[in-house]
C-alpha positions in Angstrom: 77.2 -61.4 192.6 75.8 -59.6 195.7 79.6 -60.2 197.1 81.0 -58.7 194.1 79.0 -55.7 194.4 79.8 -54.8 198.0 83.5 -55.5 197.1 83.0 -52.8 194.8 81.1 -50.7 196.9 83.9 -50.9 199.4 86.9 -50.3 196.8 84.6 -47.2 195.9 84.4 -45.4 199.4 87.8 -46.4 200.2 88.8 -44.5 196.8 86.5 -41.2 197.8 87.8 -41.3 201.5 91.3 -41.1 200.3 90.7 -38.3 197.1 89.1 -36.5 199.6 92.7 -36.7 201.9 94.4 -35.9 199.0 92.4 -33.0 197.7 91.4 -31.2 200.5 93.6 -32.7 203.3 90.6 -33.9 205.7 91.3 -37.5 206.9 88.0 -40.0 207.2 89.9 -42.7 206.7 90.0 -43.7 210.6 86.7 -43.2 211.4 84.1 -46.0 211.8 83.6 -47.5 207.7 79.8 -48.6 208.6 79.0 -45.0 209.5 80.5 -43.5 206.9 79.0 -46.1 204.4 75.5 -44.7 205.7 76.2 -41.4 205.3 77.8 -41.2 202.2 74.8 -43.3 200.6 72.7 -40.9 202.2 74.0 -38.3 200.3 74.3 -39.4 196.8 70.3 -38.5 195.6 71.4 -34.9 196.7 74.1 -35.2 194.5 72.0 -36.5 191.6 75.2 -39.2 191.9 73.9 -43.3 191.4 77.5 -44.5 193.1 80.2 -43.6 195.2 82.5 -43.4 191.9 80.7 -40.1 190.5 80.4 -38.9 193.7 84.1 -39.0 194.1 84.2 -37.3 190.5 82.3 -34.6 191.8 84.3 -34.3 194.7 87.6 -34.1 193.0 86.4 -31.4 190.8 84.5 -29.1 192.4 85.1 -27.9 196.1 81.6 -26.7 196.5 80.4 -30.2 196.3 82.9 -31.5 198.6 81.4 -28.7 201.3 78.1 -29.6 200.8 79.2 -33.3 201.4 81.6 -32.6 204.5 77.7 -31.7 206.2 76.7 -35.8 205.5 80.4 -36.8 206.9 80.7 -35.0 210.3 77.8 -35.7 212.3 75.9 -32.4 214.0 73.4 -33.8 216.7 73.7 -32.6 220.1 71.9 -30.9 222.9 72.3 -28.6 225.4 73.3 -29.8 228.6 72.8 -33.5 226.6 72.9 -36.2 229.2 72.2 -34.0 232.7 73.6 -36.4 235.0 77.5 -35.4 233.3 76.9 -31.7 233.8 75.9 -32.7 236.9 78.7 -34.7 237.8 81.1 -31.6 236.3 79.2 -29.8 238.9 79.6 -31.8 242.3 82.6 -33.1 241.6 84.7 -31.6 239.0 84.4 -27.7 239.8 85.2 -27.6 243.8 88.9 -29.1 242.3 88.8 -26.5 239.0 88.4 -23.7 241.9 91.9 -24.4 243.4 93.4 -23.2 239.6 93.9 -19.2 239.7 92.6 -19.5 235.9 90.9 -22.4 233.8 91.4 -23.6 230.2 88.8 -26.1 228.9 88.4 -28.1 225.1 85.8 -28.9 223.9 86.7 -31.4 220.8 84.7 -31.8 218.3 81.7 -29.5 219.3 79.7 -29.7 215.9 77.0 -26.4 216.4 78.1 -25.4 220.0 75.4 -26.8 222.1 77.8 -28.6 224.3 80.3 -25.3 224.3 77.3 -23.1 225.6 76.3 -26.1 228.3 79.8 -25.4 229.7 79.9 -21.1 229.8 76.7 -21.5 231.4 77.3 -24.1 233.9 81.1 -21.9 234.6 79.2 -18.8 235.0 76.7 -20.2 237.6 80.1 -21.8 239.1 81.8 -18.3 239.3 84.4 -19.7 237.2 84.2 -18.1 233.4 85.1 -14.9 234.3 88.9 -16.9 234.4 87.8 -19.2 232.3 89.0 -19.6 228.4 86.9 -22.4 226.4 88.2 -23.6 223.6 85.7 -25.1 220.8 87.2 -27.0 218.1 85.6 -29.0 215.0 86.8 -29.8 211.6 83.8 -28.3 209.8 83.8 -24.4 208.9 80.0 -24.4 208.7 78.9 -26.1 212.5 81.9 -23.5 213.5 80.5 -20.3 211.8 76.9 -21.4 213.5 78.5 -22.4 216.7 80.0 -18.8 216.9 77.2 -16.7 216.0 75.0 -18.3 219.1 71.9 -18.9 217.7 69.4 -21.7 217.7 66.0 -22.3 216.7 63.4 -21.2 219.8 62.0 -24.7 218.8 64.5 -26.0 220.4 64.4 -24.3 224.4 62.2 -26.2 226.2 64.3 -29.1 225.4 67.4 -27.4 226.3 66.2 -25.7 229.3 64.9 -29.3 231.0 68.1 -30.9 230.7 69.9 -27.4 232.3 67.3 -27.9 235.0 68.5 -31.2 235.3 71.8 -30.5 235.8 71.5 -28.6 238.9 71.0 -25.4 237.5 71.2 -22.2 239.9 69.7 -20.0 237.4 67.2 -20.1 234.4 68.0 -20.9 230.8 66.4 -17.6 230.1 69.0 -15.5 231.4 71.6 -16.5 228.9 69.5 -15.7 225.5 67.3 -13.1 223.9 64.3 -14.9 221.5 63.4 -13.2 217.8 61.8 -14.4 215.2 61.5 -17.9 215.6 65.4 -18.3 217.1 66.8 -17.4 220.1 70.7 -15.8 220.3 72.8 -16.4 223.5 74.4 -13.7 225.4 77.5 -13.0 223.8 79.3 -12.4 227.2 79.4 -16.0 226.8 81.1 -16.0 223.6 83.7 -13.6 224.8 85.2 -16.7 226.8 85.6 -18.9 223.8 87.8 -19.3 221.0 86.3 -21.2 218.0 89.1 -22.9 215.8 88.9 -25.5 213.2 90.9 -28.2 214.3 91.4 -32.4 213.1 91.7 -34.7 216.0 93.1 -37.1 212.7 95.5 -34.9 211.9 96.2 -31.9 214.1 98.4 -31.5 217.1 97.9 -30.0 221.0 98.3 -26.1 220.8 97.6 -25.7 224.6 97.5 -26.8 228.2 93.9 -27.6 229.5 92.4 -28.2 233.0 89.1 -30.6 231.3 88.9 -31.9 228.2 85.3 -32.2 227.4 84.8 -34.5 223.5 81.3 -36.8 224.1 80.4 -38.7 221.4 82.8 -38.2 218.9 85.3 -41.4 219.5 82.3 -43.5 218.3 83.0 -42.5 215.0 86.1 -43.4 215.3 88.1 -46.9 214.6 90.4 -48.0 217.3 93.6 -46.6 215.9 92.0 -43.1 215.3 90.6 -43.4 219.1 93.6 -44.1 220.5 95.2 -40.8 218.3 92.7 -38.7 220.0 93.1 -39.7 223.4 97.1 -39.2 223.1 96.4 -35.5 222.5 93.7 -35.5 225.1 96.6 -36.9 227.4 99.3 -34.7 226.0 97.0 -31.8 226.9 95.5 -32.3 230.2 97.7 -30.5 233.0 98.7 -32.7 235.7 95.6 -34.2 237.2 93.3 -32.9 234.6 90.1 -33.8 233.5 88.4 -35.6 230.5 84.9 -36.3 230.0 83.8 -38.7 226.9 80.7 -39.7 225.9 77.8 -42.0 227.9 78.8 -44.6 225.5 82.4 -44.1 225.5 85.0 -45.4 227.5 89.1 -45.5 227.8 88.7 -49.2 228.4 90.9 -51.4 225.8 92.7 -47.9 225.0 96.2 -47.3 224.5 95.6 -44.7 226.7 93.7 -46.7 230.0 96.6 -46.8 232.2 97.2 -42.8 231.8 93.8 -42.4 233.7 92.1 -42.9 236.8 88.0 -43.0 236.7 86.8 -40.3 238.5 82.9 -40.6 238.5 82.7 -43.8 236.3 78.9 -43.5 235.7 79.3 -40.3 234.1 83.0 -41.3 232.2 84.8 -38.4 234.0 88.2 -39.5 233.9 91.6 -37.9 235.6 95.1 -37.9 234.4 97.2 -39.8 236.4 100.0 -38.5 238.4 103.2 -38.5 236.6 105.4 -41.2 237.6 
């Protein structure tokens, strides 16, 4: 019996994964099925749903409900300047080689809210670099994109952020980039004149520029294999000769369809470089 009903369970999500492909042309269906499992059951008391077969009902019906659901599906925790010791890294070694370029386009995949967008202005800025520097900030959900854009995060939130910038060799203060009100702070939006926020689908969008670094840390664990490997044939397709990509601290190009395209440039921290063309 218990089989039966995880058979069941699993021919459920399957059937929401692919409704929601159908109706609204986002594509789960790559991305790690254990995750997704916990999510979605996560979300089914908000949507006074008992299975995954309402839910779907719901979904089908009513695009509201599938917006408030897309918040359960793509995950939205990050930091600023999350793991130091990359930023740092990006710093010593990455930047004295981005200096050589007489301007700079960077991606950031898959940056959810924007913490890891503004990590990057910043650390460009204190670099001398965003002033020819275009970022590019791309996620498939409208909502992390609209807060991403608009800058602001709870003040809550500062010390935290502000340790890690120390600890990625820092030449300035946190404080310099953002004005605190009310409980929030709201980050200079000289920043923000240096990115461009699009919604874009690693699963089923294509390149649309040239980029020196490819920054996208801790997405491709959500990913199954063949979904990976997608994403790092457009990080590849992208890159400029010799460019950069950084992945996540538990991330790694190793088994990828993909590996033989890169060299590892500070392994520690998973910087990668493209290959020379042969």
């Amino acid at each position: 019996m218990p089989d039966r009903k995880a058979r069941t369970a699993e021919i459920e999500q399957r059937l929401l994964i692919d409704a929601i492909y159908h109706r609204y042309h986002y594509d789960f269906r790559g991305y790690a099925q254990a995750s997704l499992k916990r999510r979605l059951h996560a979300a089914l008391p908000q949507f006074d749903c008992k299975t995954l077969s309402q839910l779907q009902d719901r979904v089908l019906h009513d695009p509201v409900v599938f917006s408030a659901l897309l918040q359960y599906l793509t995950v939205q925790v990050s930091d600023m300047f999350r793991d130091p010791s990359y930023f740092q890294s990006l710093r010593r070694e990455v930047v004295p080689l981005l200096r050589t370029y007489p301007s700079l386009k960077v991606w950031v995949a898959g940056c959810s809210t924007g913490e890891e967008v503004y990590s990057l202005a910043i650390l460009l800025h204190e670099e001398g670099l965003l002033e020819r520097s275009l970022i590019y900030a791309t996620d498939i959900n409208p909502h992390a994109l609209r807060a991403a854009e608009s800058g602001v995060f709870d003040l809550e939130r500062v010390p935290a952020f502000t340790g890690n910038h120390a600890r990625s060799g820092a030449r300035s203060s946190l404080s310099d980039y953002y004005m605190a009100r009310y409980g929030r702070v709201v980050f200079d939006k000289a920043l923000r004149e240096h990115i461009v926020f699009s919604d874009h689908s690693l699963a089923t969008d294509s390149v649309f520029a040239e980029v020196h670094l490819v920054s996208c840390r801790n997405v491709l664990i959500y990913f199954e294999r063949e979904l990976q490997d997608r994403a790092l044939g457009l990080f590849r397709e992208a890159l400029c000769h010799l460019g950069f990509l950084g992945l996540g601290s538990k991330e790694s190009l190793r088994f990828s369809a993909h590996a033989e395209a890169f060299g590892e440039f500070v392994a520690d921290d998973r910087i990668y470089r493209k290959k020379a063309a042969r």
